[in-house]
C-alpha positions in Angstrom: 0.0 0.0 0.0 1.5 3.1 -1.0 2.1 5.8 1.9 0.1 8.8 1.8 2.1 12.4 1.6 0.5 13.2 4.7 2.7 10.2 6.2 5.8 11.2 4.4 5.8 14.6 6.3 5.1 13.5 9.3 8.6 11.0 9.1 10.8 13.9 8.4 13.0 15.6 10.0 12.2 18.8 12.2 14.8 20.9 10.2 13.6 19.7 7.1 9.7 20.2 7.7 10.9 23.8 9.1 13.1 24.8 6.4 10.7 23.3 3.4 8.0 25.7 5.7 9.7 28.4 5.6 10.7 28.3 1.6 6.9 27.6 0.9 5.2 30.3 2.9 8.3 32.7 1.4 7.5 31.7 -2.1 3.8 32.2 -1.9 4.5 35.7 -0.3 7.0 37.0 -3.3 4.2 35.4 -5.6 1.8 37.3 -4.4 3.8 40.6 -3.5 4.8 40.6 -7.1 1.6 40.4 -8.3 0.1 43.3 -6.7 3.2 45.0 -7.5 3.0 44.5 -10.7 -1.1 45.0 -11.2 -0.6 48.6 -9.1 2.3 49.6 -11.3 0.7 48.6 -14.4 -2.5 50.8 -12.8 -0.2 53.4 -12.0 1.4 54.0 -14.7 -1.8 53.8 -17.3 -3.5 56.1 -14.8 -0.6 58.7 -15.4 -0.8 58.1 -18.9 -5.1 58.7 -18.6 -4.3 61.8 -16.7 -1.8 63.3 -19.3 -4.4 62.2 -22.3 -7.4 64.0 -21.0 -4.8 67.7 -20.0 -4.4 66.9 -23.8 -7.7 66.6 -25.2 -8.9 69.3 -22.9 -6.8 72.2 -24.8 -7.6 70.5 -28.0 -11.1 71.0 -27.2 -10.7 74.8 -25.5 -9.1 76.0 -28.6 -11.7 73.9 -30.9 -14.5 75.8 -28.7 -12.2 78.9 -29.5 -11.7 78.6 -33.1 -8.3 78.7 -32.9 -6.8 75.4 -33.8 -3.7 75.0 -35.8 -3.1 72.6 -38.6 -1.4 70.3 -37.4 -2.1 70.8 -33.6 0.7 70.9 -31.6 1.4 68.8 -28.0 4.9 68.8 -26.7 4.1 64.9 -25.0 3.7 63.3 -28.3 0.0 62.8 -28.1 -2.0 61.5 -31.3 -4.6 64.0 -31.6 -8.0 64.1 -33.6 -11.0 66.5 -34.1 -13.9 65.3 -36.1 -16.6 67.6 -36.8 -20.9 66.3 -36.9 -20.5 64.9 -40.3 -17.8 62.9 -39.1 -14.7 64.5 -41.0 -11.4 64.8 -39.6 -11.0 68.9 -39.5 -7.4 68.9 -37.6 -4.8 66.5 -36.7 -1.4 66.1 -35.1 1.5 65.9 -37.3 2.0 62.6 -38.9 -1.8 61.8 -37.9 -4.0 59.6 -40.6 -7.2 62.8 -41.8 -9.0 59.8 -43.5 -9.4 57.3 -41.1 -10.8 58.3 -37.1 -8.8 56.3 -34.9 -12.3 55.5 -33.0 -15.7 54.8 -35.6 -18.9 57.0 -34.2 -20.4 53.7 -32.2 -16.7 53.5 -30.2 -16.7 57.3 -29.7 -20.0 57.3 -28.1 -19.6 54.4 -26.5 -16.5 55.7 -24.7 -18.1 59.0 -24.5 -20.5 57.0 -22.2 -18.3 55.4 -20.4 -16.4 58.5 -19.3 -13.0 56.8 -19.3 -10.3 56.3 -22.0 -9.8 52.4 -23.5 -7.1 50.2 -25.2 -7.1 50.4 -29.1 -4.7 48.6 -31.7 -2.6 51.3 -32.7 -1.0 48.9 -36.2 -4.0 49.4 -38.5 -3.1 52.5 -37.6 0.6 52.4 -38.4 1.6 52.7 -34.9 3.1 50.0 -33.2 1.8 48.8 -29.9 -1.5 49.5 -28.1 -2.7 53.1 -27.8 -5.1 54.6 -25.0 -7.6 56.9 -26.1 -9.3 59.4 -24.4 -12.6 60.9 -26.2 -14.3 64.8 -25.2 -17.2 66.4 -27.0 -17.0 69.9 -28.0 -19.0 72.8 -29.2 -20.8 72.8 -32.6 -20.9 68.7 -32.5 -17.1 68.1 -32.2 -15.1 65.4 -31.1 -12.0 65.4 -29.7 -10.3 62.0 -30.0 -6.8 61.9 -28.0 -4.6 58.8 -28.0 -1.1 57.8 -26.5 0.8 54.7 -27.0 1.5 52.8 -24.1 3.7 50.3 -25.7 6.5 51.3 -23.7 4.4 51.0 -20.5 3.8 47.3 -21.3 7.7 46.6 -22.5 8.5 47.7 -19.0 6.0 45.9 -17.0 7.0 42.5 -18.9 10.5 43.7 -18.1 9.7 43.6 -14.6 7.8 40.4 -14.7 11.1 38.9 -16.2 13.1 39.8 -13.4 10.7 39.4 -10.6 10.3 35.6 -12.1 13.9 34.8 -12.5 14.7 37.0 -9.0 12.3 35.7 -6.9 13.5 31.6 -7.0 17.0 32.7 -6.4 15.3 34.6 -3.3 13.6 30.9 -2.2 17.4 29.3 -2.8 18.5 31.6 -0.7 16.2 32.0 2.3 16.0 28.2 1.9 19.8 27.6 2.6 19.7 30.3 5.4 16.8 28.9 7.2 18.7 25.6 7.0 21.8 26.5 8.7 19.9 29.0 11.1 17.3 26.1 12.2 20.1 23.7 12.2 21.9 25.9 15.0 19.2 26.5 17.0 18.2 23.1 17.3 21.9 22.2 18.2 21.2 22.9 21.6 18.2 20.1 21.5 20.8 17.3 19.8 23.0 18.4 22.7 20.3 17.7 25.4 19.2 14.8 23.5 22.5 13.4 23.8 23.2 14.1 27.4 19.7 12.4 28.5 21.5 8.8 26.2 23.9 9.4 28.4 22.2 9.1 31.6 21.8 5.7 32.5 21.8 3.9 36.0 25.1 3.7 36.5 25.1 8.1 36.0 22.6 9.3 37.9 24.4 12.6 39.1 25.4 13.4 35.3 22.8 16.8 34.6 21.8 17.7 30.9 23.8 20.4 28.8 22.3 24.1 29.6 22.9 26.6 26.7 24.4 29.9 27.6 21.5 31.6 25.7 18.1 32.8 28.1 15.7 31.4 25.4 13.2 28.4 25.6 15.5 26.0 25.2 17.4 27.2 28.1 14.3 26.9 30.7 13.6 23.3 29.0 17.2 22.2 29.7 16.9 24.1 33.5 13.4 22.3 33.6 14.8 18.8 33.3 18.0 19.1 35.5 15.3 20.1 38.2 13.6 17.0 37.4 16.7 14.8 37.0 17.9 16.1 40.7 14.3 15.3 42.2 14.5 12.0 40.9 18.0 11.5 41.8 16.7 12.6 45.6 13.7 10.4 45.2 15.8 7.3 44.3 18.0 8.4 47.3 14.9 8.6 49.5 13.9 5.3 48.3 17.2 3.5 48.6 17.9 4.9 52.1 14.6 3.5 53.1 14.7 0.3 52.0 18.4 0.1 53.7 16.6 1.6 57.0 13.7 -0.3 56.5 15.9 -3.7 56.3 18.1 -2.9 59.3 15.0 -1.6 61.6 13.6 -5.6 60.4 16.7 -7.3 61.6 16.7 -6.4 64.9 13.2 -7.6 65.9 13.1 -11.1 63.4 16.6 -12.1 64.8 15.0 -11.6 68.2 12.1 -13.7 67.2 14.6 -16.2 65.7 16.8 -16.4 69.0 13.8 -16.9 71.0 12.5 -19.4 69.1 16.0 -21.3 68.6 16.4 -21.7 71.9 13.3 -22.7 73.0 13.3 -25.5 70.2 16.9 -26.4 71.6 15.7 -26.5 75.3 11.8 -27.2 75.4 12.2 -29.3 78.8 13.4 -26.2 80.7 11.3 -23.6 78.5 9.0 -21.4 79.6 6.4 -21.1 76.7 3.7 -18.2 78.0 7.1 -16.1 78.2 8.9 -16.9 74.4 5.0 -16.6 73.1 4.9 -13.1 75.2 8.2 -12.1 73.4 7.7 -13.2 70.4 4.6 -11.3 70.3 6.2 -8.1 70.9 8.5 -8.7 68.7 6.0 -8.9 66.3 3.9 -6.5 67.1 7.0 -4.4 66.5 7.0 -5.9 63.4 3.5 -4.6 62.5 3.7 -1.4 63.4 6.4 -0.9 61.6 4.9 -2.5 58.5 1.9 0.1 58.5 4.6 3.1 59.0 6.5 1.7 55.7 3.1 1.6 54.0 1.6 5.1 55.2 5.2 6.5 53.7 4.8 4.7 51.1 1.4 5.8 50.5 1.8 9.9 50.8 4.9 9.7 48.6 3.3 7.7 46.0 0.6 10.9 45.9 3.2 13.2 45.7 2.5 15.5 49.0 -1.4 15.4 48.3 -4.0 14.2 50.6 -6.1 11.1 49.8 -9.3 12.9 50.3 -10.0 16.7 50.4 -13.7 17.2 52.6 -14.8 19.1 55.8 -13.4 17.4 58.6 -14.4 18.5 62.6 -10.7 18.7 63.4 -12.5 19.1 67.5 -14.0 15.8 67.3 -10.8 13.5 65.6 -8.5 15.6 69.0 -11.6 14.3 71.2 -11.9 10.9 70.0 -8.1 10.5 70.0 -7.3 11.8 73.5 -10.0 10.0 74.9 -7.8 6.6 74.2 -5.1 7.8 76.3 -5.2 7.9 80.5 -2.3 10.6 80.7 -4.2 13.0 78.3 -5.9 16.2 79.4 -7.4 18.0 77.1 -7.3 21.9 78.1 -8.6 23.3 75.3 -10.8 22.1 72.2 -12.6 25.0 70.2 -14.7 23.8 67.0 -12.5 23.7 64.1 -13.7 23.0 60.4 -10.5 21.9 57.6 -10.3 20.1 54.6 -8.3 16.9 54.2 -8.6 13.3 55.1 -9.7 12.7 58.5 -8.2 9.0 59.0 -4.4 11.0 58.1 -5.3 13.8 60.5 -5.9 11.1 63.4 -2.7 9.3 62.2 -0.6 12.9 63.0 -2.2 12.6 66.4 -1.9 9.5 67.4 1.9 9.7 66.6 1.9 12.6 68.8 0.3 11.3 71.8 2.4 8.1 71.2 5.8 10.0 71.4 4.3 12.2 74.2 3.1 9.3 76.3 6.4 7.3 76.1 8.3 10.6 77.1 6.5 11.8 79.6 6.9 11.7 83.6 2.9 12.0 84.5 0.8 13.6 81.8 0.2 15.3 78.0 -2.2 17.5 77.5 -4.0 18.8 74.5 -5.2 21.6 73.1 -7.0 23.0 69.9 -8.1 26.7 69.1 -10.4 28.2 67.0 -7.1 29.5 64.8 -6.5 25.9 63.5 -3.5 25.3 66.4 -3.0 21.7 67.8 0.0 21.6 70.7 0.6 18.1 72.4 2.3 18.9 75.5 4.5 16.3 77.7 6.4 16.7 80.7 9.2 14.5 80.3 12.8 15.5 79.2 12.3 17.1 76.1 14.6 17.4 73.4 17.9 19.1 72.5 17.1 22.4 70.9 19.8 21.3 68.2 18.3 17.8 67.5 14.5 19.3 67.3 14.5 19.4 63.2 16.5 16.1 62.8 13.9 13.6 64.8 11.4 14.9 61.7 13.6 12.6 59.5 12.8 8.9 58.3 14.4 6.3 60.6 15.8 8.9 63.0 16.0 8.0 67.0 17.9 10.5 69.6 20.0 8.2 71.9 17.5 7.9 74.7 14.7 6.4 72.8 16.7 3.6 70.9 15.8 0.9 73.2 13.4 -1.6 71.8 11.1 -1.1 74.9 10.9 3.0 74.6 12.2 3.6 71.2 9.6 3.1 68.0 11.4 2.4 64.4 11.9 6.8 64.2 9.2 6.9 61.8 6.2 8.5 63.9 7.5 12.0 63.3 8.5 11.7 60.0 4.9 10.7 59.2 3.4 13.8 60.9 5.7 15.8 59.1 4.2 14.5 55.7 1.1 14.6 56.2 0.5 18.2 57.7 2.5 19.0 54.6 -0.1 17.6 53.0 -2.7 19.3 54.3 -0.8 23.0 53.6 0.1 22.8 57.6 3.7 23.1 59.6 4.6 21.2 62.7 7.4 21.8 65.2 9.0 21.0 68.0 8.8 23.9 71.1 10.3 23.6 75.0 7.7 23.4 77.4 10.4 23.9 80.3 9.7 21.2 81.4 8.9 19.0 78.7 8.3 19.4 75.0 5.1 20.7 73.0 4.8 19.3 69.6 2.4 22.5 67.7 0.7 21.9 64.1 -0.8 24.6 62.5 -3.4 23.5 59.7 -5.5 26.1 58.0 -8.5 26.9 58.7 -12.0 26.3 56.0 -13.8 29.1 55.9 
């Protein structure tokens, strides 16, 4: 099956389809600009010749009017000249004029008459070569003054023109074809360049960043554009990769405790005491659990990119009533109705990680508070946290010395999770001293 043209110009080449653009919309512009050039220069020049005609005929016909014509009549332009009386006898003519033979019969002088403009006539019956324009005036005592002027030249000039515009105007194509090749050729250097940077990119050269031009145009903010991306995937992959090496070092710990356990009470089941390994081992995998659901709630907010699962009215009073009431140490001090918009099992996530932290820190109680501004502060008394280490605990697998114990210490993902989601939500959270103590305060805004 043959391939339609359409097909064949969609399989070249950019620079090709540009330049072959370019040429085409160029030669149909020169076509037409040399048409109307040559139609209003061919007007022009007529009209001029009209205008100089009728000056003509109109002294011929003052002086006819006058009775004071010459034989011959004179004009210093060269103009054929003709009076004709009612009868239809030439009375005076130009020198070198025919007397016998009017250059217009009395049907073509009246028609012209009519018409009120001059025509084209054959000037060789006449013996003059070329075309002639003729100009016709009526005069007193039944008259006619017939005026012509050959516009031979006129034409001879035009098809001069014509000539050169025709042979001119595909050298002019050539040209602008060649130019728009090497100038669409250089501009799109900068794209082969990119192009061959990004083959260059492979697994093994993640760090390696695409060529930027030194020019400020398009393709400068496309390069710029994808080294952005480039580095936030590079950071993504490093997120990834450091959390899959965190992730598989926080799982040792508690399977080769459930392994030991179980080793040695399979070695020694005579002298084993089983409610206590199935205590441990519980524990152990409880551990396991929770850290399972923190892997897959980070998983889940970076897989929808900073976004919240859901975006409706939520009674942010109720989720800090129905989460505090879980909790014997919590006081709640304040709790003014607030409305926001998010998810509202992700907003009790964020507080349940805070009351979690807060209860395993603290020395006798936490208390909570909400105001009307969209302000939730988790309080604890216990021995808060170095001023210096208060942005670092919001990292992925990040545990302060005193909470790396199995028994006090989670995986260091509970932070790192409220972090992400009151992003999330367009909220901040930090870490303030509560001398003594630490308050944890998120700030969400407010629906209105």
């Amino acid at each position: 099956m043959a391939e339609s043209p359409l097909g064949w110009w969609r399989r070249q080449g950019l620079r090709f389809r540009l330049t072959v653009a370019a040429a085409a919309v160029l030669a149909l512009a020169l076509a037409l600009s040399a048409s109307v050039l040559l139609n209003v220069l061919d007007r022009a020049l007529i009209d001029t010749v009209d205008d100089t005609t009728r000056q003509q005929a109109q002294t011929v016909r003052v002086q006819a009017d006058a009775g004071t014509l010459t034989s011959p009549i004179s004009t210093h332009d060269g103009t054929i000249v003709q009076v004709i009386d009612a009868s239809g006898r030439i009375t005076h003519v130009t020198y070198g004029t025919d007397r016998l033979v009017p250059l217009l019969d009395a049907r073509a002088r009246e028609r012209v008459l009519a018409q009120g403009r001059a025509t084209f006539l054959d000037g060789r019956p006449y013996a003059i070569p070329g075309p002639l324009r003729v100009m016709v005036l009526r005069a007193d005592r039944g008259q006619t003054v017939v005026a012509a002027r050959p516009v031979g030249e006129i034409q001879t000039s035009l098809a001069v023109a014509g000539r050169v515009l025709f042979t001119g105007t595909p050298v002019l194509i050539v040209l602008l074809a060649v130019a728009s090749w090497i100038m669409i050729g250089r501009t799109l250097r900068p794209i082969t360049a990119l192009r061959t940077g990004a083959a260059e990119i492979t697994h093994t050269a993640r760090s390696r960043r695409l060529p930027v031009p030194q020019s400020h145009d398009e393709v400068h903010a496309l390069a710029t554009t994808l080294n952005g991306m480039l580095a936030r995937l590079e950071e993504a992959e490093q997120r990834q990769r450091a959390l899959v090496s965190d992730a598989a070092h926080e799982l040792r710990s508690p399977l080769a405790s459930i392994r030991l356990q179980l080793e040695v009470a399979l070695g020694h089941p005579e002298g084993q005491d089983w409610s206590e390994t199935a205590e441990g081992v519980l524990e152990d995998t409880m551990r396991l659990s929770r850290l399972a659901e923190d892997l897959l709630a980070l998983a889940r907010l970076d897989e929808r990119g900073g976004v919240p699962a859901r975006r409706e009215p939520v009674q942010l009073d109720e989720v800090v009533r129905q989460v505090a009431d879980r909790y014997a140490e919590a006081r709640l001090t304040a709790c003014e109705p607030v409305v926001v918009r998010g998810d509202a099992l992700d907003l009790s996530r964020v507080l349940t990680n805070l009351m979690d932290n807060a209860a395993r820190h603290t020395s006798s109680k936490v208390e909570v508070a909400l105001t009307a501004d969209g302000v939730l502060t988790v309080t604890d008394d216990g021995p808060g946290i170095p001023e210096q280490d208060r942005e670092r605990v919001f990292n992925r697998f990040t545990r302060l010395d005193s909470g790396r114990s199995r028994d006090e210490g989670g995986a260091g993902l509970g932070l790192a999770i409220v972090r992400e989601t009151v992003r999330a939500h367009g909220g901040t959270v930090c870490l303030e001293d509560a001398v003594p103590g630490l308050r944890a305060v998120v700030r969400l805004p407010v629906a209105r």
